[in-house]
C-alpha positions in Angstrom: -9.3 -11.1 -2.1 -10.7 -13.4 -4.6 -8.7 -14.1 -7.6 -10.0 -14.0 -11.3 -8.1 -16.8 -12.5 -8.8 -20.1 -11.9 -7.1 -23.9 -12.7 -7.6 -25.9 -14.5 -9.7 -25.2 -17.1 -11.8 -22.7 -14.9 -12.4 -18.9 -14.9 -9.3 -17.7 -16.4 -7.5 -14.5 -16.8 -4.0 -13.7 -17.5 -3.1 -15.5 -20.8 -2.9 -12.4 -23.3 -1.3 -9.6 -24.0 -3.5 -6.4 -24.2 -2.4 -3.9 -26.6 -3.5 -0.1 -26.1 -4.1 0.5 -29.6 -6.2 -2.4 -30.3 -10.3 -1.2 -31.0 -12.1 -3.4 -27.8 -12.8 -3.0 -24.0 -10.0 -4.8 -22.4 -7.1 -2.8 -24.7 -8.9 0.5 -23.7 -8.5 0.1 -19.9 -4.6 -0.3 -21.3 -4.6 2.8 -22.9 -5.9 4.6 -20.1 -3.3 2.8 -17.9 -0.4 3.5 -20.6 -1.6 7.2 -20.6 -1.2 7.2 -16.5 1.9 5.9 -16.7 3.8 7.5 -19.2 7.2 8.5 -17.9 6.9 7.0 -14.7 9.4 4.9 -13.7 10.5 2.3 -10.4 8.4 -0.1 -8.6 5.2 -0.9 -9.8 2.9 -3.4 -8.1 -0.8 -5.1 -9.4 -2.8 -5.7 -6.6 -5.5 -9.0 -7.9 -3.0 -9.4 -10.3 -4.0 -13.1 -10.7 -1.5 -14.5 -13.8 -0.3 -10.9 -14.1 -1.8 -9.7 -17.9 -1.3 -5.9 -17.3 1.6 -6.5 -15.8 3.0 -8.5 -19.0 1.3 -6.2 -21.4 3.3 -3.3 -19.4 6.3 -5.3 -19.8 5.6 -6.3 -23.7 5.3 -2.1 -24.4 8.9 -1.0 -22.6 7.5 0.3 -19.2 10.9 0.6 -17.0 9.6 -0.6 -13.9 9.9 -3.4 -11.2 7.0 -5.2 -11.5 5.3 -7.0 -8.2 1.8 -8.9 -8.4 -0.5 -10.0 -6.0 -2.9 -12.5 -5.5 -4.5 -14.3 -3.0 -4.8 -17.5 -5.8 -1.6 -19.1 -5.6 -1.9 -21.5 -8.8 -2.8 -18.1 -11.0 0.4 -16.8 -9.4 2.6 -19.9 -10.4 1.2 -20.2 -13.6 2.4 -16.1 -14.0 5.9 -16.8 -12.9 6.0 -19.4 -15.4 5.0 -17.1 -18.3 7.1 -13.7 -16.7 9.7 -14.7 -14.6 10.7 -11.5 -14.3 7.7 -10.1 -12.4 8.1 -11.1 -8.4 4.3 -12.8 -7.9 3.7 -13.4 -3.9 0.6 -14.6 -2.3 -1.2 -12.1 -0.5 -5.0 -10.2 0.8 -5.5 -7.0 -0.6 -7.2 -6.4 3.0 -3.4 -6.7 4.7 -0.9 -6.2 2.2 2.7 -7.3 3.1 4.7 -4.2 1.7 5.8 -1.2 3.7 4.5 2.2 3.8 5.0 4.5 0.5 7.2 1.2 -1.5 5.4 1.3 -4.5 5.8 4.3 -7.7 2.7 3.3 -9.2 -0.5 0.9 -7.9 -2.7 -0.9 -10.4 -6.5 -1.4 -9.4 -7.7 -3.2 -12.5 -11.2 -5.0 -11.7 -10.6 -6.1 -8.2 -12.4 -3.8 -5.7 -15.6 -5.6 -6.8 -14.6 -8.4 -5.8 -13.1 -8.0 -2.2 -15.6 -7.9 0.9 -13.9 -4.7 2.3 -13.3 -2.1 -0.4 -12.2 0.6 1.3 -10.1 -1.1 3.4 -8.4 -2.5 0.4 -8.3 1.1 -1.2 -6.5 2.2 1.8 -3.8 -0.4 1.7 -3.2 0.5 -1.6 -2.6 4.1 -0.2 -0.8 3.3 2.4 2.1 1.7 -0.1 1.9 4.3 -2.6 5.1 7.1 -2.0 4.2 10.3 -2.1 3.9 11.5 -5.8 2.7 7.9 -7.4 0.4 7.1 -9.2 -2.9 4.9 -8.5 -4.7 3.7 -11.8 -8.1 2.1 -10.7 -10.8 0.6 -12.8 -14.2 -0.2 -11.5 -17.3 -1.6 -12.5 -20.1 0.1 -11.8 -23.4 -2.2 -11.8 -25.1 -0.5 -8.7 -26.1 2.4 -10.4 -29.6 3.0 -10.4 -30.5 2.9 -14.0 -28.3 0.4 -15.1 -29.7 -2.9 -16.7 -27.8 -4.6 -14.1 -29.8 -3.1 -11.4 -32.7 -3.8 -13.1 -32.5 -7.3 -13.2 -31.9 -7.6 -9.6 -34.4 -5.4 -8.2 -36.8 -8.1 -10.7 -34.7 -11.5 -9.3 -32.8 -10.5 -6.4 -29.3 -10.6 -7.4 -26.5 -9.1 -9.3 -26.1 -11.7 -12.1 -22.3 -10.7 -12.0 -22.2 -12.0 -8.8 -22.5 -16.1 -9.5 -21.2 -15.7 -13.0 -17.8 -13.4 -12.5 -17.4 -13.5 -8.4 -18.5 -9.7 -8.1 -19.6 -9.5 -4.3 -19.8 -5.3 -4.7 -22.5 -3.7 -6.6 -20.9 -0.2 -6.9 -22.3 3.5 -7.7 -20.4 5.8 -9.8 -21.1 8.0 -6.0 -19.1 5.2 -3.9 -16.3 5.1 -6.4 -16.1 9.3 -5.9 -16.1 9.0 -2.5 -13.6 6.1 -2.5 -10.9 8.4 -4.4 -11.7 11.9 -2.5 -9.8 11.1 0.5 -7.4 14.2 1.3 -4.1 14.0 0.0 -5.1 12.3 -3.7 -5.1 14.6 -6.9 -7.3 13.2 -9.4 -5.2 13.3 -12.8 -8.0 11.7 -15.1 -11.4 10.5 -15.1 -13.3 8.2 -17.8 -16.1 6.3 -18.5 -17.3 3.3 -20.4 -19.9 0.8 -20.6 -22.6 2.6 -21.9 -25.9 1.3 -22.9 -24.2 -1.0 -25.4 -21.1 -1.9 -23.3 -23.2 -2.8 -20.2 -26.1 -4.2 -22.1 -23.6 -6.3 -24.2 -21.5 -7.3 -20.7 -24.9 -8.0 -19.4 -26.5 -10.3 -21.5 -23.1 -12.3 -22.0 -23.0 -12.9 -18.4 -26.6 -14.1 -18.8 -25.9 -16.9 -21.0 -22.6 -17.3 -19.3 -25.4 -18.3 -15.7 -27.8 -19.7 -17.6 -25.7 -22.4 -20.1 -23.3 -24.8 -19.1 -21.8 -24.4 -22.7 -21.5 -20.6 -23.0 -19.9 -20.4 -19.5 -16.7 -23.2 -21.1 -16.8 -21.2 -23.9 -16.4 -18.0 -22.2 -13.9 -19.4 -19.6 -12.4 -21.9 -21.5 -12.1 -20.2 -25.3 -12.5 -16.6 -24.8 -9.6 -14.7 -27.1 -9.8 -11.9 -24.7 -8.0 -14.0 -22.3 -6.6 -17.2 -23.9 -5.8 -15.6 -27.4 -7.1 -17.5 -30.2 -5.6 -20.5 -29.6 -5.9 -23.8 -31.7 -9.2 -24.6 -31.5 -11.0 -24.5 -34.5 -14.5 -25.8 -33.7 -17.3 -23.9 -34.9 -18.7 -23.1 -32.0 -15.6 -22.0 -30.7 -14.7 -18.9 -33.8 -18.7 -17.9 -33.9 -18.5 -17.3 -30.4 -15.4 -15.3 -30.6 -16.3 -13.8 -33.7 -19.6 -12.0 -31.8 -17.5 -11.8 -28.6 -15.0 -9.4 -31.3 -17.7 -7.5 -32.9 -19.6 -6.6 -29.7 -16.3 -5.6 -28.5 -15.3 -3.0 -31.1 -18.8 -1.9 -31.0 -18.5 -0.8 -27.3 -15.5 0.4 -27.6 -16.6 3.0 -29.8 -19.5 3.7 -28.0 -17.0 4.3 -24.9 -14.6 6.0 -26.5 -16.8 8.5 -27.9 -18.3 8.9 -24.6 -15.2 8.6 -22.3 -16.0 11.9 -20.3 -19.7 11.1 -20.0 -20.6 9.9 -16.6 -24.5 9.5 -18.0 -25.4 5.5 -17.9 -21.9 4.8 -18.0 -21.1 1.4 -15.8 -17.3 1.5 -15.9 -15.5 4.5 -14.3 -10.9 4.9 -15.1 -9.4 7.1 -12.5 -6.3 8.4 -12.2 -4.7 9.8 -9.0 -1.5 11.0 -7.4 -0.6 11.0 -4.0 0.2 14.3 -2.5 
């Protein structure tokens, strides 16, 4: 499994909390979890949960569950307890989890089968701990598909520029994704769909920059409010950055809200199923 947070001062995510109702990219993949679990209640487990951000904005909103996260960075995983003692962090693979058969209510898959080497394994680990009538919430990114600018760029240089710049090792079709979730015995509940042309073509150029300049990368790692809030630092570089990194944001969100049931050019695919 590799972990999205890093320490210090290196790729970092887990230091906000996400609030559904909030107009950008990160507070809709909330809503859509919020939506899943509604009513739910009892053990509840992030698997890539790094420093545990949905978790905490789970907590934050008054979802009644036992929370568990895990992830195979262990200094994310301190850094989480530290912040939400409450929430029981271990040090695990996604590949070989270390919980028993159907122990889990509810199973989070929030931007973390891109970056394992064995996808479906991991998607059947998460199976095999969900009890019968849970719920899994997945979000993956889909840069594989065919007419995304994402593909474009590497059929012109080679490689998925999401790969050296945000540790993405799968390039995923909406098609994989489908076939990852019809196994027998899952319900689908809900399906939706973002990054559009503006969501991926903004993700995709940031990334860009973030490969190509020293500078953006710290400022995306380092100062992004998206994962560190807004913090202290004043600089200018720092609130322009963060100021286009907002407006882009509420842009695309509107552009995937609008077009949440459209599978057309969309990049980013929200399921959720229940286990029969």
């Amino acid at each position: 499994m590799t972990s999205k947070f890093f320490l210090p001062g290196g790729k970092t995510w887990g230091a906000t909390i996400l609030r559904p109702t909030d107009k950008d990219l990160p507070s809709l993949k909330m809503k859509y979890l919020c939506e899943a679990l509604a009513g739910r209640t009892g053990r509840l487990v992030e698997i890539g949960s790094s420093a545990g951000k949905h978790l905490r904005s789970l907590m934050a909103l008054g979802y009644p569950f036992e929370y568990y996260g895990i992830d195979i960075d262990r200094d994310s995983l301190n850094f989480g307890q530290r912040i939400a003692p409450s929430v029981l962090f271990i040090v695990g693979d996604g590949h070989r989890l270390p919980y028993r058969q159907e122990s889990f209510d509810a199973v989070l898959l929030v931007d973390f089968l891109e970056h394992v080497e064995n996808p479906k394994l991991a998607a059947d680990e998460a199976r095999r701990i969900l009890r019968r009538g849970g719920v899994l919430c997945i979000f993956v990114p889909c840069e594989g598909n065919p007419l995304s600018i994402y593909s474009l760029f590497k059929r012109i240089f080679g490689f998925n520029v999401k790969g050296p710049a945000g540790g993405h090792v799968q390039d995923f079709r909406l098609s994989d994704i489908a076939e990852l979730v019809s196994e027998p015995g899952y319900r689908i509940v809900s399906v939706y769909y973002s990054y559009h042309m503006l969501g991926a073509l903004m993700d995709f150029v940031l990334f860009v920059f973030v490969y190509v300049s020293r500078s953006i990368e710290t400022l995306y790692w380092r100062h992004n409010r998206y994962y560190h809030g807004t913090g202290d630092n004043s600089s200018v570089a720092v609130v322009v950055f963060n100021a286009a990194l907002t407006c882009m944001n509420r842009l695309a969100f509107l552009e995937s809200h609008w077009l949440r049931r459209r599978s057309h050019l969309a990049c980013g695919v929200h399921v959720t199923l229940t286990k029969a």
